[in-house]
N, C-alpha and C positions, 0 to 999 in steps of 0.2 A: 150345129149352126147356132150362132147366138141370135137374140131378139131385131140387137142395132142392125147383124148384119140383113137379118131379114126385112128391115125397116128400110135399110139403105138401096137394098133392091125394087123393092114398092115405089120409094122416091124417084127411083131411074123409070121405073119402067110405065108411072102412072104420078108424072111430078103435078098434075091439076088437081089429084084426088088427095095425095101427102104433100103439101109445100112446107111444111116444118116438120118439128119434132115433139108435136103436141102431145100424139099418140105413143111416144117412144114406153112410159110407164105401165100403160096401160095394155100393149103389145108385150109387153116383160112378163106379166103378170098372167097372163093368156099363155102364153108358150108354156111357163112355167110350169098352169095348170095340167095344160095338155102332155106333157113331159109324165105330170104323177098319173094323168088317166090312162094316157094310150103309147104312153113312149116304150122305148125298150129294157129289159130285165137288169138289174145295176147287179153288181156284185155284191157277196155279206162279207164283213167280218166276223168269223165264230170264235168268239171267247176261250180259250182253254181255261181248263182247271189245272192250276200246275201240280206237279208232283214232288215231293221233297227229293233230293238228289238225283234227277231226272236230267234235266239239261242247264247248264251255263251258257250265256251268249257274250260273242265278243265283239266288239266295233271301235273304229278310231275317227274321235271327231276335232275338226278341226277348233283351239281354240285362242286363233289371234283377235278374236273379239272381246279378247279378257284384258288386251294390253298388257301383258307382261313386259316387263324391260329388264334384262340383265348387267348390270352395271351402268346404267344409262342408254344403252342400244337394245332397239327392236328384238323381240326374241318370236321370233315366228315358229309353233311348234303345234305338233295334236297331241290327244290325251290317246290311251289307249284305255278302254273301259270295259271292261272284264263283270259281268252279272249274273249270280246265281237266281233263276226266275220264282221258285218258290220262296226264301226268307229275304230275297234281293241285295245281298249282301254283295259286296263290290271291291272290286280290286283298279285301282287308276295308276297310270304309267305315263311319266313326260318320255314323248318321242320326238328326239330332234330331228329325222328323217321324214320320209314319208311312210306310208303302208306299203309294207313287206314282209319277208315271210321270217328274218331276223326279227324285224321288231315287235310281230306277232307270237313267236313262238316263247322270245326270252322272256317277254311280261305275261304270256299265259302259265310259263312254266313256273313265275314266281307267285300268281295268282293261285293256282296249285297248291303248292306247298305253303302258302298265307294258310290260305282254306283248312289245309289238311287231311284232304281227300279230293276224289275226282268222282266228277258226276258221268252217268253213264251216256250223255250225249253234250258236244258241243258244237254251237250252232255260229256261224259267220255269215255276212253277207255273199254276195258274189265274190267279194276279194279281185274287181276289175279294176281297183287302182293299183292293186300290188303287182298284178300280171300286166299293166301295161310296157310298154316297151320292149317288153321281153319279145326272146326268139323263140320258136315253136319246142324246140331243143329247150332251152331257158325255163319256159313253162310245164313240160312236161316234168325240167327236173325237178321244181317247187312242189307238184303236184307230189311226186313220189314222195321229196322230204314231210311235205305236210303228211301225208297218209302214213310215212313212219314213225312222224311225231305222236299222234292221236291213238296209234298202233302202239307206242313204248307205255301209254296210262290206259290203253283198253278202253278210249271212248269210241264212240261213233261220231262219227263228223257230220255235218247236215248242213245246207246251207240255203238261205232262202231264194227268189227267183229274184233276180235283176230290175229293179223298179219296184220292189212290194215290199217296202222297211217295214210295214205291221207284220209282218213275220219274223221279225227279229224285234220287237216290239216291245220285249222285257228293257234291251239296254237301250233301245231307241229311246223309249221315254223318259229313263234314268239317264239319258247324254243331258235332256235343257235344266232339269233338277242337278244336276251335278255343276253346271256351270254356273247357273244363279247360285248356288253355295259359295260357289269356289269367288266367284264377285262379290258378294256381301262378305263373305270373310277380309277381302280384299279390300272394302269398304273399312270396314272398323280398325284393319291392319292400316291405313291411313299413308301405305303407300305399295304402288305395284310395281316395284322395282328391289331387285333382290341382287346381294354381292355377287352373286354366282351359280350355276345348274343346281347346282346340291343345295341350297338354302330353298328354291322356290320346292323340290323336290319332297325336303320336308316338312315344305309348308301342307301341299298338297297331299303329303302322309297323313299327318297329323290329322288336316280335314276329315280323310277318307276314316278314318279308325274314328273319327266321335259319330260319324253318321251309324260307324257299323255300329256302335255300342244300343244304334234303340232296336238292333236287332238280334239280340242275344238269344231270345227266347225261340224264333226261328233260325236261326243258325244252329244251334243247336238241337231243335228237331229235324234238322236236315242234317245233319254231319251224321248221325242214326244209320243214314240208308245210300249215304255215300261209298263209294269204291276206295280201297285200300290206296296208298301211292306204291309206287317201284320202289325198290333197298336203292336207287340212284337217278340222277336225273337224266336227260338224254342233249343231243346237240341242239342249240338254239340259236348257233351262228352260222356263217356263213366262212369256208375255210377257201383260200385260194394259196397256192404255190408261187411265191415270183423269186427274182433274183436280184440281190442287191448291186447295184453297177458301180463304175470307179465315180460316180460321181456323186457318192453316199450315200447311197438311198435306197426305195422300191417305189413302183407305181402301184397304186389301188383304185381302180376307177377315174385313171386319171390323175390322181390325187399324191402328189410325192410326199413320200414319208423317210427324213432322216433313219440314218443305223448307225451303229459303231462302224468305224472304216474297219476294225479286222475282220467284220464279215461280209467285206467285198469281196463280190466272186462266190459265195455262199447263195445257197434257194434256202428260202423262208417259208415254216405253214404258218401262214397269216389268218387268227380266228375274225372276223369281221361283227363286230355288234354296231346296234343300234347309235352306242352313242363312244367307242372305242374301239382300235385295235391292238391285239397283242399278238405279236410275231415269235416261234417258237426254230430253235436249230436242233434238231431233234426232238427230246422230251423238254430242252431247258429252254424258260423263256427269257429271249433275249432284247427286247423292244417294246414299248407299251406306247400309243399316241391318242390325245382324243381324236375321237375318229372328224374329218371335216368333208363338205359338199364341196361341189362345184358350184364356180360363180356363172351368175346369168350372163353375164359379158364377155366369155370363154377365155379370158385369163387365168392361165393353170394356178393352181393354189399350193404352197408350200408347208408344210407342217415340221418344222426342225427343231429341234432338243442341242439348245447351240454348244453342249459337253462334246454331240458327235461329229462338232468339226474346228473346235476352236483350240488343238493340238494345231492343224492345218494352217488354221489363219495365222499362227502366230509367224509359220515361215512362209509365209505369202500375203500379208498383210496388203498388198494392192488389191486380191482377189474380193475383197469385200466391194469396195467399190462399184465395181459394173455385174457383181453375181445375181443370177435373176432372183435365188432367194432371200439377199438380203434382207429385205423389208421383215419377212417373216421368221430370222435368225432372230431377233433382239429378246430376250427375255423379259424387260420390259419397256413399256413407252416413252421411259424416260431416254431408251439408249438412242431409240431412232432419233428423236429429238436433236439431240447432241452430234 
């Protein structure tokens, strides 16, 4: 119970003896006290001492507070931030998605092989945004893939309780140091708008490797007592089977993705990452798109590579007209325009 409210009850229940809020400081300061003499037992925080190649932590925080703009337009994305707790050495990932178990897995695995060893435990939060939506089925399967991710480098998984980020507390604290970097970079870069994914991408490389260079001396007392990697790396995406229809494409989440027409009528393993898809017929890969969401106004979204149908147009040239993908056919701005 706070002070006011206790003061607001006094006023109800005895408005001749409180008629204002004279006493309100002075009731603060009283409570307070009685809090440190006689209230009940608070929780600690206990300190570890870390250990060199011991545990990595990893979190993804949101950072549209940066204003990034990509060609001019909004780029709303999280970082993925990957933290060795002993030399604090750090691995950062643009995710254009949300948190999942794709975009956790492929940026840990390249954090990884950065590194050049794996430590003998890695630590996450709950991971309750990656699992939401899911079906019980859904989540179970994440569960197995994540325990066979963490199972292919021999770490231990561990993850903190639900509401206690000081247990994850190495990258918690390195997420608001990471962001005031990444802003004053952005300051003296004199402007936060980049041609494209890949230019911000390297900006935020670049960033990340001059921080790691003031820790050379601990990195490399850590690399000492780190675990070996595998002779290969393991899956970090997401694979689904669909079928290309006569009306060129495949659905992924909704999301239509042109193909070549000759493999209509053809099933696809479709790899799902973070920020692409590549579709394979067989061993060969036959399709590559960047990967895109769904719009908040439930207008399906079209992703076309207009080579996979502008054989077609050319003998059905009305077809352009009324097609629901038009818009998203043109290669560039200039065509729609016209």
């Amino acid at each position: 119970m706070q002070a006011v409210t206790l003061l607001r009850h006094l006023q109800s229940a005895h408005p001749l003896a409180f008629p204002d809020d004279r006493i309100r400081r002075t009731l603060e300061r009283r409570v307070r006290q009685w809090r440190a003499l006689s209230g009940p037992e608070r929780d600690i925080i206990f300190r570890q001492t870390p250990e060199p190649g011991y545990m990595g932590q990893s979190d993804f925080t949101h950072a549209d507070e940066l204003g990034v703009t990509i060609a001019g337009q909004p780029f709303p994305h999280l970082l993925y931030h990957f933290v060795m707790v002993y030399s604090r050495w750090e691995h950062v990932g643009v995710v254009l998605g949300g948190e999942s178990f794709t975009a956790l897995a492929e940026n840990l695995q390249q954090a990884l092989w950065s590194l050049g060893g794996v430590p003998q435990n890695h630590r996450t939060d709950s991971l309750s945004a990656a699992f939401r939506n899911l079906t019980t089925d859904q989540r179970e399967d994440m569960t197995k893939r994540y325990d066979a991710f963490v199972g292919h480098y021999g770490m231990d998984a561990s993850r903190n309780n639900r509401g206690e980020a000081h247990e994850n507390g190495a990258v918690e604290s390195q997420n608001r140091h990471l962001k005031s970097a990444i802003n004053q970079a952005l300051i003296l870069r004199a402007s936060r708008d980049f041609a494209c994914v890949e230019d911000y991408r390297r900006f935020v490389d670049m960033l990340v490797a001059r921080r790691n260079k003031q820790r050379v001396a601990a990195v490399q007392a850590e690399r000492m007592h780190l675990k070996p990697l595998p002779q290969r790396r393991t899956t970090d995406f997401t694979e689904i089977v669909v079928p290309v229809t006569r009306t060129g494409g495949f659905l992924i989440k909704s999301i239509f993705y042109s193909a070549p027409s000759q493999l209509i009528g053809q099933r696809l393993r479709v790899h799902l990452y973070d920020d692409r898809i590549e579709a394979f017929l067989g061993g060969t890969l036959v399709v590559t798109h960047p990967r895109a969401r769904g719009r908040s106004d439930g207008h399906r979204v079209h992703v076309i590579n207009y080579h996979h149908v502008i054989h077609a147009l050319r003998r059905k040239a009305q077809a352009l007209w009324s097609s629901i993908y038009r818009d998203s056919l043109f290669p560039r701005t200039e065509y729609a325009a016209t």
